[in-house]
Every structure is written in C-alpha cells, then in structure tokens.
Phi, psi and omega in degrees: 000334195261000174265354188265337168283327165289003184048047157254155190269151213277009184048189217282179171271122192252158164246124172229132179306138170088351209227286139152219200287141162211184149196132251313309190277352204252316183288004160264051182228305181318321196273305183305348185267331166289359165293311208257353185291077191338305200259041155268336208224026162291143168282112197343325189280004183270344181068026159287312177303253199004282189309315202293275172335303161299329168308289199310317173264028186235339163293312182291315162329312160251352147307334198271355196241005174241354204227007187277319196275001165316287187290353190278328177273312187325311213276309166297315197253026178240137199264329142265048211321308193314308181307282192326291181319306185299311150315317199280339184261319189286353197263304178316313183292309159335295188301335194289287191286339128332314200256339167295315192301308184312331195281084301176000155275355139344301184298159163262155195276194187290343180267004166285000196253000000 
C-alpha cells in the first residue's frame, strides 16, 4: 500500500501460486514486508518461525477453501474467468487505495503547520 501511496505504478498483473491476484508493486511490497517481518528473525529453537509458517499456509487454505464455490460459479458463468477475475481484483485494489488516500487520519492537524 505504501508504494501506491507513493504513486508508483503497479505494472503489469501477476497470479502468483500461493498467493493469489497481484502485480509487480504490490508483490515487491509483499517481500519487502516479509522481509521486515520481526519473528522472520527469531532464532529456530523457540518455534516461533514453525507457528509463523503454519498460520500462514493454514491461512491460505482457508481463504481458497472458503473462495472455491465463488470460483467455481466464476468458471461457469464466465465467458472470461481470467479477464473477470483480473478486473474485479484491480477495481477492487483501487477502491482499497482510494479510500487510504481519502483517510485524512494520517495528516498532520492544522495547527502543525
């Protein structure tokens, strides 16, 4: 979100297996936040990375498993599933970072100026 806030632009539309709809900025946003991510740099014997892991691919699972008969009506009742799919996420990402621009709790107030 913070390279969109930053007006760059998203390049083109990626599907990344595990991940799901993206595109060039928001998935180098992804890695750098997983990079920056503090309990990526726990040391192995506390077993935080293991929980760290198992959330995460136990999150994706059920998101694709709670999103199968979605995709599944997508498939039927679409003359382009990919194209439909790709739109709905970019229109969708838009509305996201529209309304971050729009949150005006950010700003500094007026009398910092």
């Amino acid at each position: 979100m913070v390279f969109a806030l930053w007006n760059i632009d998203p390049g083109p539309y990626l599907f990344l297996p595990g991940i799901g709809p993206s595109n060039i900025r928001d998935a180098i946003g992804y890695a750098v936040g997983q990079a920056l991510t503090p309990i990526n740099y726990v040391p192995s014997g506390y077993g935080l990375i293991d929980f760290d892991w198992g959330y995460n691919i136990l999150g994706t699972f059920n998101m694709f498993a709670s999103a199968s008969d979605q995709l599944e009506q997508l498939e039927h009742q679409s003359l382009d599933p990919y194209a439909f799919l790709r739109s709905a996420w970019q229109q969708n990402r838009q509305g996201q970072i529209d309304a971050l621009k729009k949150d005006k709790r950010s700003t500094p107030p007026s009398w910092y100026y």
